[in-house]
C-alpha positions as CSV (number, residue, x, y, z in Angstrom):
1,X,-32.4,-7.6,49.4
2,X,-28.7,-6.9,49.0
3,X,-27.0,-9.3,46.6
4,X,-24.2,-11.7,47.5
5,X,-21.1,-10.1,48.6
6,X,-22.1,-6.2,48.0
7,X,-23.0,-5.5,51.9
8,X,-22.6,-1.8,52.3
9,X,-20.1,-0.4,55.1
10,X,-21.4,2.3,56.8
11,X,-17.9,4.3,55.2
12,X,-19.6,2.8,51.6
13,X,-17.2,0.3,50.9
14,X,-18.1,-3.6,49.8
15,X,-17.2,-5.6,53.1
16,X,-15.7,-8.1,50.2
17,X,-13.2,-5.3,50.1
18,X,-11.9,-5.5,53.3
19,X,-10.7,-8.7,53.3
20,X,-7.3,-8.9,55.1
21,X,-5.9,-12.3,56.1
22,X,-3.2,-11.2,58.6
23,X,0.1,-13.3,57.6
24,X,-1.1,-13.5,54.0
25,X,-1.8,-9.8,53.2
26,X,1.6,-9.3,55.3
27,X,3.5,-11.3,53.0
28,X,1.6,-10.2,49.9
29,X,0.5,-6.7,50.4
30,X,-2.5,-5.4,48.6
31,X,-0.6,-3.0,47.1
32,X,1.2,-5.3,45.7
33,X,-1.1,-7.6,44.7
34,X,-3.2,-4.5,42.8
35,X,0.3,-4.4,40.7
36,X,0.4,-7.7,39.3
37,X,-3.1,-8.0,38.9
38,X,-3.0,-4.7,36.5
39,X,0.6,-6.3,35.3
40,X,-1.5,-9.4,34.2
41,X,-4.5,-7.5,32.9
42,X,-7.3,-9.2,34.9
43,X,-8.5,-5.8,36.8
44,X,-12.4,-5.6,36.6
45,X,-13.6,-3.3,33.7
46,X,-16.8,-3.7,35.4
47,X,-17.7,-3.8,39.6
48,X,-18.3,-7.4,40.7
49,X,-19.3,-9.3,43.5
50,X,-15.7,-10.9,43.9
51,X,-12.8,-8.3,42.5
52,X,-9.6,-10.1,41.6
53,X,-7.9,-9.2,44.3
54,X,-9.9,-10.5,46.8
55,X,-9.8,-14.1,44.7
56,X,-6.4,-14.0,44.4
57,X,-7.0,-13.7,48.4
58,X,-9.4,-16.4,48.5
59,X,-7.1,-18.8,46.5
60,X,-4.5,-18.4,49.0
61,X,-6.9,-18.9,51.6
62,X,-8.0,-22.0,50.3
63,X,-4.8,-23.6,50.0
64,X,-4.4,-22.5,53.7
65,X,-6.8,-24.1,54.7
66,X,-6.9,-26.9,52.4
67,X,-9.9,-29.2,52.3
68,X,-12.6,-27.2,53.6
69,X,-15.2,-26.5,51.0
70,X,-15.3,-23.3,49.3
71,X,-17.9,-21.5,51.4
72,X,-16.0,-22.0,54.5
73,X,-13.1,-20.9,53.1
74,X,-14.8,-17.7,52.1
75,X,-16.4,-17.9,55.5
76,X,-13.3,-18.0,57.2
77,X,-12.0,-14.7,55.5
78,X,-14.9,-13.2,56.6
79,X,-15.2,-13.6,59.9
80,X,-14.8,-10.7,61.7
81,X,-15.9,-8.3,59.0
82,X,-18.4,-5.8,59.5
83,X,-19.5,-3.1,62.1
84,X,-21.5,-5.6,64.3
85,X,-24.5,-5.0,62.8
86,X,-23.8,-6.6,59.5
87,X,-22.0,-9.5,58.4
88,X,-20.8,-10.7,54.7
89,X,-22.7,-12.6,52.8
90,X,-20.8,-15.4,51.7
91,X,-20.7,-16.1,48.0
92,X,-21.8,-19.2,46.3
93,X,-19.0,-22.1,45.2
94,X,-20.7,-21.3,41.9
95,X,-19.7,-17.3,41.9
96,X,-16.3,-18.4,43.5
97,X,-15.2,-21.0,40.4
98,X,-16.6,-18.4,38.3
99,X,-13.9,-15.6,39.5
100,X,-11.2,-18.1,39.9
101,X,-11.4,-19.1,36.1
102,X,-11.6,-15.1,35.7
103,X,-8.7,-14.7,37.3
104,X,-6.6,-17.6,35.7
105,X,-3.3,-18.7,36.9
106,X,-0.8,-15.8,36.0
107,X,-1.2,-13.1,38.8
108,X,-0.6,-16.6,41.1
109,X,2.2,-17.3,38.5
110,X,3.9,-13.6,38.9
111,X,3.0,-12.8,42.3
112,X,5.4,-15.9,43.2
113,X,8.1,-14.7,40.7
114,X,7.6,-11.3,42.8
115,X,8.0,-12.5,46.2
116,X,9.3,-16.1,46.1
117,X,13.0,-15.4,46.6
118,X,15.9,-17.2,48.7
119,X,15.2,-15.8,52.4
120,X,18.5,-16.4,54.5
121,X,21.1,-13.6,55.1
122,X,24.4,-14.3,56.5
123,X,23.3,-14.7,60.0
124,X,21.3,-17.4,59.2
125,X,22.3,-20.5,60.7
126,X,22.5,-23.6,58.6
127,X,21.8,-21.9,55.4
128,X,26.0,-21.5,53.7
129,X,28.5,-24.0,53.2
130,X,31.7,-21.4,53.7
131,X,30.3,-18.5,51.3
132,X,28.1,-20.4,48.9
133,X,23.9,-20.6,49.7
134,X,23.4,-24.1,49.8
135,X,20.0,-24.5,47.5
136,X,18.9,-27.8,46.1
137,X,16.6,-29.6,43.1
138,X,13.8,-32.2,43.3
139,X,10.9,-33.4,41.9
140,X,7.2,-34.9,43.2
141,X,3.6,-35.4,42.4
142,X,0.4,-34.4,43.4
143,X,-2.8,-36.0,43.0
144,X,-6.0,-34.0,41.0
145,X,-9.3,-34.6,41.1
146,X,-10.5,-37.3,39.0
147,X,-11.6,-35.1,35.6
148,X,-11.6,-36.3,32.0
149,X,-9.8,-32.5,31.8
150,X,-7.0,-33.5,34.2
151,X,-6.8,-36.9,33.0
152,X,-6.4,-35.8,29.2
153,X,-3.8,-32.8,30.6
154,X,-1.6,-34.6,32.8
155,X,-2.0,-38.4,32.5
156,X,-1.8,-41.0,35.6
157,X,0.9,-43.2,36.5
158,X,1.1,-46.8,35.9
159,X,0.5,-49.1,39.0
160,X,1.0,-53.4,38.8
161,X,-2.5,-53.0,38.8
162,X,-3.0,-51.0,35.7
163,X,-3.8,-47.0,36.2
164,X,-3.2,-44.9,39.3
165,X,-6.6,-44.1,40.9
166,X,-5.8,-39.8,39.9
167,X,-4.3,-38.3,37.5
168,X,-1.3,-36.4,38.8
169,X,0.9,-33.1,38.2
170,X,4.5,-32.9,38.5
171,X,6.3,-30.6,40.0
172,X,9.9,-29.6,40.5
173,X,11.0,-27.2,42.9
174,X,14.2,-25.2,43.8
175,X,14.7,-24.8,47.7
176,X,17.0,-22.7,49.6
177,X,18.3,-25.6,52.1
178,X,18.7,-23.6,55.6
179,X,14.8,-22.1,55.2
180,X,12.6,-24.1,53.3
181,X,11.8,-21.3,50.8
182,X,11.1,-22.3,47.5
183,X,12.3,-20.1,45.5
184,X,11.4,-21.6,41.7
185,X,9.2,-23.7,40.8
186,X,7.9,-25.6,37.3
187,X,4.7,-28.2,36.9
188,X,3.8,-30.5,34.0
189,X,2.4,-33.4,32.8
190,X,3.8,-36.7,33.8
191,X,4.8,-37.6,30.4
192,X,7.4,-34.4,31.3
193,X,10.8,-36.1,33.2
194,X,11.9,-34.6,36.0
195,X,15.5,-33.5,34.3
196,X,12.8,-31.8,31.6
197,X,11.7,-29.2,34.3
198,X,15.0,-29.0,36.3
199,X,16.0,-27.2,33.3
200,X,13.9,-24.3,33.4
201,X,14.2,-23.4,37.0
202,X,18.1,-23.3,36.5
203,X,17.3,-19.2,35.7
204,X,17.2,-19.2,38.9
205,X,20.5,-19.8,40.0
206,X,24.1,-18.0,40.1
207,X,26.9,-17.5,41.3
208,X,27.5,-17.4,45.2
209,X,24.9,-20.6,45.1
210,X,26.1,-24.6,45.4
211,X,23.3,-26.7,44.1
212,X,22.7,-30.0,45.5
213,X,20.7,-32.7,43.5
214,X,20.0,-37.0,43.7
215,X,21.6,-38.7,40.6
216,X,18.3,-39.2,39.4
217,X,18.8,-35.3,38.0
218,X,22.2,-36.4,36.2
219,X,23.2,-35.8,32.7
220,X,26.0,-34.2,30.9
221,X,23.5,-32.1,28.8
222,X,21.8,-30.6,31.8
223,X,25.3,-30.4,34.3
224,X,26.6,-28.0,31.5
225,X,23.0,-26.0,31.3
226,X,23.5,-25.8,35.6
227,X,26.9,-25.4,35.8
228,X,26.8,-22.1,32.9
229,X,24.7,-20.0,35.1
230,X,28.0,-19.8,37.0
231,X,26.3,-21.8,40.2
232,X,28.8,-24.4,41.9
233,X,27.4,-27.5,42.0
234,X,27.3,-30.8,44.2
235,X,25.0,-34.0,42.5
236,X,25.2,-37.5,42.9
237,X,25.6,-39.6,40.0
238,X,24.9,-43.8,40.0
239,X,27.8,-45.9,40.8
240,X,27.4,-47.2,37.0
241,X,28.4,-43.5,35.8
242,X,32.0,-44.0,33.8
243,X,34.4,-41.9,36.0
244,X,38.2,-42.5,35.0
245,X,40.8,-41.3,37.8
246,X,42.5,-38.6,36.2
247,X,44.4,-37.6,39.4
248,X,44.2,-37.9,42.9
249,X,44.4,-35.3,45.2
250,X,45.6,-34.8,48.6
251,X,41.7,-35.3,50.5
252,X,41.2,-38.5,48.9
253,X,39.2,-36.9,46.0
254,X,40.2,-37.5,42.6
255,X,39.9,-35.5,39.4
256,X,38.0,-37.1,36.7
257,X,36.4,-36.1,33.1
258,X,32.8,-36.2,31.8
259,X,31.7,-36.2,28.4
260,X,28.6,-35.9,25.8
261,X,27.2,-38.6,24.6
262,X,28.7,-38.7,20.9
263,X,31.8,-38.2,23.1
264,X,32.0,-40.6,25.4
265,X,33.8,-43.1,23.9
266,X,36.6,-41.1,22.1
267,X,37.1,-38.8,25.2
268,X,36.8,-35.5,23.2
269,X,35.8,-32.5,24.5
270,X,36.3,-33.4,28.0
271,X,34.8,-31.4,31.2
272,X,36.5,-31.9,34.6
273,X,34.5,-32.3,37.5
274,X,36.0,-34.0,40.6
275,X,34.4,-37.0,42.4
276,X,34.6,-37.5,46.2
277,X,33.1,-41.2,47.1
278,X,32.2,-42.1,50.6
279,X,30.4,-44.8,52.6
280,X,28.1,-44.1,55.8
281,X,30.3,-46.2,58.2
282,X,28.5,-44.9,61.2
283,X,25.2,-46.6,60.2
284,X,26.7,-49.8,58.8
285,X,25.3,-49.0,55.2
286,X,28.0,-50.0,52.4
287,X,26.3,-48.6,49.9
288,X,29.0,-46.3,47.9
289,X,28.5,-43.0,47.4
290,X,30.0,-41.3,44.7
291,X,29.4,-37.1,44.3
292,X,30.6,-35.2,41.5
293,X,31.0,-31.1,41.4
294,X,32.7,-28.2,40.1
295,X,34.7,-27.5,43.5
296,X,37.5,-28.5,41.9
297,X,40.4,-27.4,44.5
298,X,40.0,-29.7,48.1
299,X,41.5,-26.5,50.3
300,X,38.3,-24.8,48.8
301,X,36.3,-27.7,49.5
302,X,38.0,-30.3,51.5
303,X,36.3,-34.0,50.8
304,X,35.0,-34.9,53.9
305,X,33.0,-31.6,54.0
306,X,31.4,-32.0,51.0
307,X,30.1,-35.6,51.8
308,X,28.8,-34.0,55.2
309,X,27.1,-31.3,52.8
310,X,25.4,-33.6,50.3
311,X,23.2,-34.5,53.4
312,X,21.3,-31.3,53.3
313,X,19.5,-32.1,50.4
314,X,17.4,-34.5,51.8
315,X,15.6,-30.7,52.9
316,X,14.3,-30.5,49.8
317,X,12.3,-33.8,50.6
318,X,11.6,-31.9,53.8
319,X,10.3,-29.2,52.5
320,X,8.0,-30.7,49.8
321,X,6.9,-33.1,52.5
322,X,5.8,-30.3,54.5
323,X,3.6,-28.8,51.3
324,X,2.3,-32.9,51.0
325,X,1.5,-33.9,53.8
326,X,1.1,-31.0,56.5
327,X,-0.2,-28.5,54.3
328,X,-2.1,-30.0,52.0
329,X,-3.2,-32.9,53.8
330,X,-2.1,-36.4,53.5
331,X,-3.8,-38.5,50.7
332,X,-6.0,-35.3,49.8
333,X,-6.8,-34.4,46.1
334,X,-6.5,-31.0,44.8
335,X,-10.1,-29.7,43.9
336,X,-9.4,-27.8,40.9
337,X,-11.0,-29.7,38.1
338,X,-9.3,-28.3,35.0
339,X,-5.7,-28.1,34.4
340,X,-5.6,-23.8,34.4
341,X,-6.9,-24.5,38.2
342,X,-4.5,-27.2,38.9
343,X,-1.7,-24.5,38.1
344,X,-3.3,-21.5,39.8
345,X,-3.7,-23.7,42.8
346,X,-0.2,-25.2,43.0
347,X,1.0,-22.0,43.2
348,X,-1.3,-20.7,46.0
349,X,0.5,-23.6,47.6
350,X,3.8,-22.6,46.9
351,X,2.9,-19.1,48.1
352,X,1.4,-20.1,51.2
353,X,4.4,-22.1,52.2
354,X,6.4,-19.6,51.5
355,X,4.8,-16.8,53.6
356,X,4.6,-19.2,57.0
357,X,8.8,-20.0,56.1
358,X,9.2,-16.2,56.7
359,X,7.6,-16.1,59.4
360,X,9.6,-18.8,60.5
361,X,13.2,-17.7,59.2
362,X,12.0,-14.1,60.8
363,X,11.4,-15.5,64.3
364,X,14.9,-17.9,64.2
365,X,16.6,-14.4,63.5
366,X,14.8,-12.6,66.2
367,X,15.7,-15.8,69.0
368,X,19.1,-16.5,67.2
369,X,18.1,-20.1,66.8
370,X,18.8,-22.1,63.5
371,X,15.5,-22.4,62.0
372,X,15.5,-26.1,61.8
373,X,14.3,-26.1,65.7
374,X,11.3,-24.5,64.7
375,X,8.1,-26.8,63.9
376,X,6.5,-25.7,60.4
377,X,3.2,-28.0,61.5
378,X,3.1,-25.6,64.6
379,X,3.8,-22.4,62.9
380,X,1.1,-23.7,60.3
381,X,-2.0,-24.2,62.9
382,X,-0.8,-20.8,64.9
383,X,-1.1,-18.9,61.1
384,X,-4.9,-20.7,60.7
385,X,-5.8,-19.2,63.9
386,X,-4.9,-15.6,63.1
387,X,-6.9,-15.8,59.8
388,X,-10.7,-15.2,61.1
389,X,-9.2,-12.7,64.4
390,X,-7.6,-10.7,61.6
391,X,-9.7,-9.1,59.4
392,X,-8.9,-5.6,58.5
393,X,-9.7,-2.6,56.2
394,X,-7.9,-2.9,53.2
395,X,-8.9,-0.2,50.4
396,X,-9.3,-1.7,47.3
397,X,-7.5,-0.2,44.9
398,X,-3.8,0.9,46.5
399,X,-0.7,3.3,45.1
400,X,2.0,1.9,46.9
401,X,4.2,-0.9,45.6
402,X,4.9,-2.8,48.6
403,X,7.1,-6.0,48.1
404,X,7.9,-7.3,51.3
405,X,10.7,-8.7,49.8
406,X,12.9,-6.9,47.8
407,X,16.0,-9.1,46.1
């Protein structure tokens, strides 16, 4: 009787390795995937029933098709397999958390420093304020699956009623505005702020980007770390924040100074930023508005534009909303039960995303339609369908490097 997952092809390949997911193996070719596998040094030194490629394969699948039990997922990849005579065997969930804790979470962790890139190009509508890719920063949390591992790891939040019912990762992400795409992305335990993670993701940036962000994300310490990698920048502080009119300038915006904190009081060592305050008349909401950023000539950036802009960031909530609650599932728990699969598993789900925005920004550029007009839950379902209809050989061990998308 043939073991688990070693069916023969009649050509003498493992049917396990002919596992092709149609948008997935699209946006992260096997040849590709064979790199950073070897790059990462978890390549088989022995055959096994589940090679790392396929589980990298499998992990993406699963965050696809998030809350199905393992088996179905590996079901689902592979339907369609075989020459009509056979079928694959589908392996246990046993075998399968075996090979995902052999595979760990850095070929996840450098496939999406690979591919995970801003997507727009200058035709892409919605995507530039004047020349600058409008990106943005936020935070959010996930809920884990209720393990003394994930509890000890990442903590759970406090509730009026004592203890959140999960423990919970955080995760900040960096989002190009116009497309969805995440394009960086850091996770921790709760203990870790926000502002904490911002900071690493900031190598991410550069010049040519403006970087929106909620005053939640404001400090001096971290506006200098932002502003150095020569990114312009666009972040609301709180209406407390000490702001002295240094001058005011023709727009209504006024120039103003920021300071360390062992300088605040004494002035020294001043930065100028310039602060544009607004109030949404149109909706009857007084609340005052105030936005500081490193624009610091109005003709550049006229006032009244940039409090217009500051209204794309609520994409960022979009797009994490979209990883929340559409892909993932609202109030659904990520399986993994040890913090090495909570990483490896958020970013399957920052992959996945990823790939159906492509798709998405590709099809707005073929229709010349901002991409906003398109429906990510419908784009979503279609890219579930094509999974089980597209099985395909895929040899497994490739040559070619094939990143689909090259910076």
């Amino acid at each position: 009787m043939a073991r688990v997952g070693q069916v023969k092809s009649p050509a003498g390949e493992r049917l396990s390795d002919r596992i092709a997911i149609g948008v997935l193996t699209r946006a992260f070719p096997p040849g590709l995937v064979d790199e950073v596998i070897a790059e990462t040094g978890r390549g088989e030194k022995r055959s096994r029933l589940l090679p790392a490629r396929v589980v990298v394969y499998f992990v993406l699948a699963m965050c696809l098709f998030f809350g199905q039990g393992y088996e179905e997922v590996a079901r689902l990849l592979g339907e369609g397999l075989g020459d009509g005579r056979r079928s694959w065997r589908v392996p246990t969930t046993a075998a399968i958390g075996r090979a995902r804790r052999r595979l760990g979470v850095e070929p996840l962790k450098v496939l999406f420093a690979r591919v995970c890139h801003p997507l727009a190009v200058p035709e892409t509508a919605g995507a530039w304020y004047r020349s600058r890719r409008v990106v943005a920063v936020d935070g959010t949390t996930l809920d884990l699956a209720d393990t003394e591992a994930n509890d000890a790891f990442f903590g759970r939040p406090g509730t009026g009623r004592g203890r959140g019912a999960f423990p919970q990762v955080r995760v900040v992400g960096l989002a190009e505005c116009g497309t969805h795409a995440v394009f960086g992305a850091e996770m921790g335990p709760l203990s870790v702020s926000e502002q904490t993670l911002s900071r690493r993701l900031f190598a991410h940036l550069g010049a040519g980007m403006l970087l929106l962000a909620d005053r939640g994300f404001y400090g001096f310490e971290l506006w200098q770390h932002a502003r150095a990698t020569g990114a312009d920048l666009l972040w609301r502080v709180r209406k407390s924040a000490n702001l002295p009119v240094v001058r005011v300038l023709p727009d209504g915006s006024y120039l103003s100074t920021v300071h360390a904190e062992p300088d605040r009081r004494s002035r020294r060592n001043p930065v100028t930023v310039r602060v544009v305050e607004y109030t949404l008349a149109r909706t009857g909401d007084a609340t005052v508005y105030r936005l500081i950023t490193t624009i610091l000539d109005p003709q550049e950036a006229p006032a009244a534009e940039l409090a217009a802009l500051y209204a794309q960031r609520w994409e960022i909530e979009s797009t994490l909303d979209e990883i929340k609650t559409h892909q993932r599932g609202p109030r659904l728990v990520l399986r993994s039960k040890y913090p090495w699969g909570v990483e490896q598993e958020v970013y399957g789900l920052l992959l996945v995303h990823h790939a159906i925005r492509h798709l998405m920004h590709q099809a707005a550029l073929h229709d010349d339609v901002d991409v906003d007009r398109l429906s990510f839950t419908r784009s979503l379902r279609v890219v579930r369908r094509q999974v089980p209809a597209q099985a395909a050989l895929s040899p497994r061990h490739t040559q070619q490097s094939a990143d689909p998308h090259p910076r």
